[in-house]
VORO-107585 format. One record per atom (N, C-alpha, C): residue in three letters; atom name; residue number from 1; z, x, y. Coordinates in steps of 0.1 Angstrom, whole numbers. Each point is the difference from the previous one (the first is absolute). Layout:
N
(ALA; CA; NUM; (Z; X; Y));
...
//
This chain:
99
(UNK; N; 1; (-323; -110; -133));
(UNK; CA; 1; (-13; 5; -4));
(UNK; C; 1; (-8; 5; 13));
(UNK; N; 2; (-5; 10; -1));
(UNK; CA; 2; (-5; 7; 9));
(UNK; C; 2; (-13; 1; 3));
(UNK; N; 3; (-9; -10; 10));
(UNK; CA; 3; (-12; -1; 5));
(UNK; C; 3; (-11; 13; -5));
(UNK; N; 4; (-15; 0; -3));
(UNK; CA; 4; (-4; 11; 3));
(UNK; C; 4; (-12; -2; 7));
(UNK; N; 5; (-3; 7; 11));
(UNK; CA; 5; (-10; -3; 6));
(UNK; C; 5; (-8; 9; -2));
(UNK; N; 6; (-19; -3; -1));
(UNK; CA; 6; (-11; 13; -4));
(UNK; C; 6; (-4; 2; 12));
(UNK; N; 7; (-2; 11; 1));
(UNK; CA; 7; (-11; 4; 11));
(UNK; C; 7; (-11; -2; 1));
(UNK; N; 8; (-10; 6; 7));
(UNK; CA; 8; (-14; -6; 0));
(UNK; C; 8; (-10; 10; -9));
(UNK; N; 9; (10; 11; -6));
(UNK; CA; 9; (-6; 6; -10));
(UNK; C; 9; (5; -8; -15));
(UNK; N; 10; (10; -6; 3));
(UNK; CA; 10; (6; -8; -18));
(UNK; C; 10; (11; 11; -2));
(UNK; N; 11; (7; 7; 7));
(UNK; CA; 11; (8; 8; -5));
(UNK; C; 11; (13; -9; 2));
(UNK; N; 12; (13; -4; -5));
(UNK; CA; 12; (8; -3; 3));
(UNK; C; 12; (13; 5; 7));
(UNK; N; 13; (1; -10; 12));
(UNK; CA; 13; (9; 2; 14));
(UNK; C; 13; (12; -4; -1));
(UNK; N; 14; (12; 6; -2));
(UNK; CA; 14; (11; -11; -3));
(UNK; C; 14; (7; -2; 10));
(UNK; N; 15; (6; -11; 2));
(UNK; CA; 15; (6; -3; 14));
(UNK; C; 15; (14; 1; -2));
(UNK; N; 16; (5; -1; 7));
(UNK; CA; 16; (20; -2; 4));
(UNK; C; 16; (1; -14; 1));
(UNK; N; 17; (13; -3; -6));
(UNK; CA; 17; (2; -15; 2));
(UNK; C; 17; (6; -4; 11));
(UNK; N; 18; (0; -11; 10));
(UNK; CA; 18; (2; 2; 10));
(UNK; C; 18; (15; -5; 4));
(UNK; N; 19; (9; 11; 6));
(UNK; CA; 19; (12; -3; 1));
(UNK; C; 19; (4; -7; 11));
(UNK; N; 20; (6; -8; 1));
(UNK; CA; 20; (5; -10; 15));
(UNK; C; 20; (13; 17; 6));
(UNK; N; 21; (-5; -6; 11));
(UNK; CA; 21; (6; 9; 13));
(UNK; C; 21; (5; -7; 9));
(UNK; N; 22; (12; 6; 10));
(UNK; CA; 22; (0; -9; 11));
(UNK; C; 22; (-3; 14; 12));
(UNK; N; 23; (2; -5; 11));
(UNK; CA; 23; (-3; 13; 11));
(UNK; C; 23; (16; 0; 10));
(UNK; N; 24; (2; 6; 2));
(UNK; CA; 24; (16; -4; 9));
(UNK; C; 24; (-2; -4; 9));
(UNK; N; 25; (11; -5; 5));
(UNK; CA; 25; (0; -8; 11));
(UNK; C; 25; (7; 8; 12));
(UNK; N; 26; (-12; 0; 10));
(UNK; CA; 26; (2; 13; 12));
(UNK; C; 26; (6; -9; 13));
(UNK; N; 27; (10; -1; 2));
(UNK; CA; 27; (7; -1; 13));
(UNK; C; 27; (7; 7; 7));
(UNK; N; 28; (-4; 10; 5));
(UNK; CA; 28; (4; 11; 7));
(UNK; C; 28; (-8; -2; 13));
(UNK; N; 29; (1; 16; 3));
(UNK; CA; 29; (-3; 5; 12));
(UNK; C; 29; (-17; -2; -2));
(UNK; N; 30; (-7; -6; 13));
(UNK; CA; 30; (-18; -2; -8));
(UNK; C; 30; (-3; -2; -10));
(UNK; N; 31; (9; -10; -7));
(UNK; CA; 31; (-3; 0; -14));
(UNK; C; 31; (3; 9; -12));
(UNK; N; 32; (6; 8; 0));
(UNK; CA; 32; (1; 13; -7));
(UNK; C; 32; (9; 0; -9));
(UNK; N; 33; (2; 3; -5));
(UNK; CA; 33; (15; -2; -14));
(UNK; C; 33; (15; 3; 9));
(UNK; N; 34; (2; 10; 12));
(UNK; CA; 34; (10; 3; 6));
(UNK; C; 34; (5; -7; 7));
(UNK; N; 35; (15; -1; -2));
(UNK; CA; 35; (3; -10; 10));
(UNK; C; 35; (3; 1; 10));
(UNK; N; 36; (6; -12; 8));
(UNK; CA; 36; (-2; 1; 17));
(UNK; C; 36; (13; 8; 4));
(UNK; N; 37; (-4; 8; 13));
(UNK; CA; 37; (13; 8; 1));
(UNK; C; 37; (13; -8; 6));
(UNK; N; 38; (8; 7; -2));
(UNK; CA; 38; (10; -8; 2));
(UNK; C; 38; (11; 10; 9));
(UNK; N; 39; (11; -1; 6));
(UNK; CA; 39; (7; 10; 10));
(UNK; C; 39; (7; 7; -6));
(UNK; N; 40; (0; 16; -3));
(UNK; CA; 40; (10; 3; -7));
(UNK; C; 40; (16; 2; 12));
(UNK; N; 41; (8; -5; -8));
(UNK; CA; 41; (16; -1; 6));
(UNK; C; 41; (7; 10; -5));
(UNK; N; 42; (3; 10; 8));
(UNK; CA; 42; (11; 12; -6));
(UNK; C; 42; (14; 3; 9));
(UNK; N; 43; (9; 5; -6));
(UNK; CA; 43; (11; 5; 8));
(UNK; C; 43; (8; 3; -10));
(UNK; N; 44; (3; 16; 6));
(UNK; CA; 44; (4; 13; -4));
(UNK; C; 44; (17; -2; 4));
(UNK; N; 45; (4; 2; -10));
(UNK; CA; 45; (16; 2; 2));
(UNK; C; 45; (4; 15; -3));
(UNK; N; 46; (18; 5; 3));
(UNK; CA; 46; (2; 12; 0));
(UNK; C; 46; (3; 6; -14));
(UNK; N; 47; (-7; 13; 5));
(UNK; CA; 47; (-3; 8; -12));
(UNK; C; 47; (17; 3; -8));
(UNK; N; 48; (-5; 0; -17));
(UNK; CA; 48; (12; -2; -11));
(UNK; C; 48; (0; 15; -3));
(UNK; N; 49; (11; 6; -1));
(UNK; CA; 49; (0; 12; -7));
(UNK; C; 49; (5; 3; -12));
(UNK; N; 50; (-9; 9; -7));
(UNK; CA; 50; (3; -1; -14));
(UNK; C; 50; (3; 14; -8));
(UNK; N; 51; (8; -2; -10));
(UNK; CA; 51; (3; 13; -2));
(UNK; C; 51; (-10; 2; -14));
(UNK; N; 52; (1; 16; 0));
(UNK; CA; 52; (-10; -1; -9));
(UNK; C; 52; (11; 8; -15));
(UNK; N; 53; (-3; -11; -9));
(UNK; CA; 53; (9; -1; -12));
(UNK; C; 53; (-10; 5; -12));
(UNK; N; 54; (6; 8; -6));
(UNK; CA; 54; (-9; 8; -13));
(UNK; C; 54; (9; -13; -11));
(UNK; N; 55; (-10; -1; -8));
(UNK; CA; 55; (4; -6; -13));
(UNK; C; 55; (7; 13; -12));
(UNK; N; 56; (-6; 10; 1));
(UNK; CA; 56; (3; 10; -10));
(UNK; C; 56; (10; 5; 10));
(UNK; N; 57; (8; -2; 6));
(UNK; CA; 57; (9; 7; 7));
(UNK; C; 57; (12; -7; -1));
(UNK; N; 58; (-3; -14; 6));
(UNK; CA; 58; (10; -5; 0));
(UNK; C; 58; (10; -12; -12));
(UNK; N; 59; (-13; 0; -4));
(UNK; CA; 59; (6; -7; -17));
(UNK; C; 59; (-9; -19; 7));
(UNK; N; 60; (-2; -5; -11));
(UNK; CA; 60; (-3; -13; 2));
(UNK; C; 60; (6; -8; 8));
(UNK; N; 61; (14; -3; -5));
(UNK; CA; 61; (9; -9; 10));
(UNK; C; 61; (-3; 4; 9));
(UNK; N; 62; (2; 6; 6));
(UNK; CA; 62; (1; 4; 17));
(UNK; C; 62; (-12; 2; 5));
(UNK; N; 63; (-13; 1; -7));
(UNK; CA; 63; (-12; -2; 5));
(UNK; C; 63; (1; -18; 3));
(UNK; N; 64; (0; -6; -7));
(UNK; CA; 64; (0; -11; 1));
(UNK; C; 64; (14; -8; 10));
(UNK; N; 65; (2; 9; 1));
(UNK; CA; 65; (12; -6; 8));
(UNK; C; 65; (-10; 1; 20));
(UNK; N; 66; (-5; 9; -3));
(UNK; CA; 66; (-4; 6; 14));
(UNK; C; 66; (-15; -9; 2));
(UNK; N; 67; (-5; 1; -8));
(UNK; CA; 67; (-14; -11; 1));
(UNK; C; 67; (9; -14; -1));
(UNK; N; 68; (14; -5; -7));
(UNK; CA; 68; (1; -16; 5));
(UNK; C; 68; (2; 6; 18));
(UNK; N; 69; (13; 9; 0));
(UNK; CA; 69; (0; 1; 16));
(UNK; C; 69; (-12; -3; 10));
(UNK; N; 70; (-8; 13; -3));
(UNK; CA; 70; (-16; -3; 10));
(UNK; C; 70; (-2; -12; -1));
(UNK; N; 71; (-1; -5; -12));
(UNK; CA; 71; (-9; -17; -2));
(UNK; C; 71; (10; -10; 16));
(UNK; N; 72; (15; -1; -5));
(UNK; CA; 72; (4; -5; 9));
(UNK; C; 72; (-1; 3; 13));
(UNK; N; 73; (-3; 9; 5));
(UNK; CA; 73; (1; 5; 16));
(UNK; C; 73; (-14; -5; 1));
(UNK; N; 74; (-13; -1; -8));
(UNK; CA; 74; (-13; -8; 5));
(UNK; C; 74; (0; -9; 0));
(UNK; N; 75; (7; -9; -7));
(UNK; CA; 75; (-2; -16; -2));
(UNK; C; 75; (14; -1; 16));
(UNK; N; 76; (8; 5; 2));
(UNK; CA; 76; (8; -3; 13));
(UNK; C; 76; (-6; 2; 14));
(UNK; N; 77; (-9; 12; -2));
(UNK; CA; 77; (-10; 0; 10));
(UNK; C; 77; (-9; -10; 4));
(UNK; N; 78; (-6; -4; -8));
(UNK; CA; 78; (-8; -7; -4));
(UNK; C; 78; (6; -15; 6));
(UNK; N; 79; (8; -4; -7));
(UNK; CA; 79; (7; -11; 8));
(UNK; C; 79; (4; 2; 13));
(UNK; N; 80; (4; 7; 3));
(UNK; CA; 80; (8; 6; 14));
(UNK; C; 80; (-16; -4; 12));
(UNK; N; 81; (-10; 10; -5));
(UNK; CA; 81; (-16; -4; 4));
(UNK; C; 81; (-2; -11; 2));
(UNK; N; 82; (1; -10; -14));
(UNK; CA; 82; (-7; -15; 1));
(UNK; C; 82; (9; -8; 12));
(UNK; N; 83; (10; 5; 1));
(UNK; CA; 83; (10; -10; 4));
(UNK; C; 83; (-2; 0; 13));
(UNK; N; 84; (-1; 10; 11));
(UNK; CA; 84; (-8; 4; 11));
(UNK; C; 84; (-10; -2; 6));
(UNK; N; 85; (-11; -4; -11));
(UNK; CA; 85; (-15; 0; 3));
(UNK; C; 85; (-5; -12; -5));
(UNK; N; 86; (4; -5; -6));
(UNK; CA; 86; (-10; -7; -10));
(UNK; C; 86; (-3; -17; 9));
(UNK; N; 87; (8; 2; 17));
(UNK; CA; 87; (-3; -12; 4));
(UNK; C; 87; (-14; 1; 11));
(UNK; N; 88; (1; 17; 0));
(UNK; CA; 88; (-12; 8; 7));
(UNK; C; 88; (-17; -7; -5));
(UNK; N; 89; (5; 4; -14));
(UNK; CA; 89; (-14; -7; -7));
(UNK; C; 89; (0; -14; -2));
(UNK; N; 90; (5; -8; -1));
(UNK; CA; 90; (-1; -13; 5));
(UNK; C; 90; (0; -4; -15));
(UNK; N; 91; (16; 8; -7));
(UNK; CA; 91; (5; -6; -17));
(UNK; C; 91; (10; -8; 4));
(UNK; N; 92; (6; -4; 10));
(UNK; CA; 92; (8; -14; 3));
(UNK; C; 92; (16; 10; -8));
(UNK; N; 93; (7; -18; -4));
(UNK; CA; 93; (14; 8; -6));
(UNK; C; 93; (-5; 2; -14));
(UNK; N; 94; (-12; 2; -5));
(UNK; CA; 94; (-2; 3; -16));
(UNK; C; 94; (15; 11; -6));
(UNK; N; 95; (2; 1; -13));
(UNK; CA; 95; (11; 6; -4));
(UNK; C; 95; (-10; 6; -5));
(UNK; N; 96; (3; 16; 1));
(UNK; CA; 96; (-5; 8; -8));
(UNK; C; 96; (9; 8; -15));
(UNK; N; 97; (-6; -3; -9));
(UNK; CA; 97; (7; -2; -14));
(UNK; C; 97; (-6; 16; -6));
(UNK; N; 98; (9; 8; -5));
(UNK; CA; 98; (-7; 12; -4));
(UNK; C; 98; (8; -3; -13));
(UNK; N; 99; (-8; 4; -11));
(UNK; CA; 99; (1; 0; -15));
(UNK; C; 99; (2; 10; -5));
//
């Protein structure tokens, strides 16, 4: 049920009911909602070349035969990368597990 409050003329004021709120909780930078920076860690391995495969050209199978191909040559890179570097950034012998 919903309060009504009159004015000082007797007209009726209706109010809002009052909703609970919270405010967030700022642990950042000054306070701020962003967080604190952190180092970004990169390393570039060598460039994959790719062929460029039409779907309407070459029929399905064989599109997909060339995107599993591509897929494997980035996920080997990629390992080949981690395997090199990853003591650089200070990942220890972590196993890197690609899904």
């Amino acid at each position: 049920m919903a309060r009504i409050q009159c004015s000082s003329n007797g007209a009726p004021v209706p109010t809002r009911p009052r909703v609970p709120s919270c405010s967030p909780v700022s642990a950042g930078v000054w306070g701020l909602p962003v967080p604190h920076p952190q180092p970004l860690m990169m390393a570039i391995g060598r460039p994959i070349s790719v062929a460029h495969t039409d779907l309407r050209v070459v029929g399905r199978e064989a599109f997909e035969a060339a995107v599993d191909k591509t897929l494997q040559q980035v996920v080997g890179a990629f390992r080949e990368l981690y395997g090199k570097r990853h003591s650089m950034y200070g990942r220890g012998p972590k196993v890197l597990e690609v899904c």
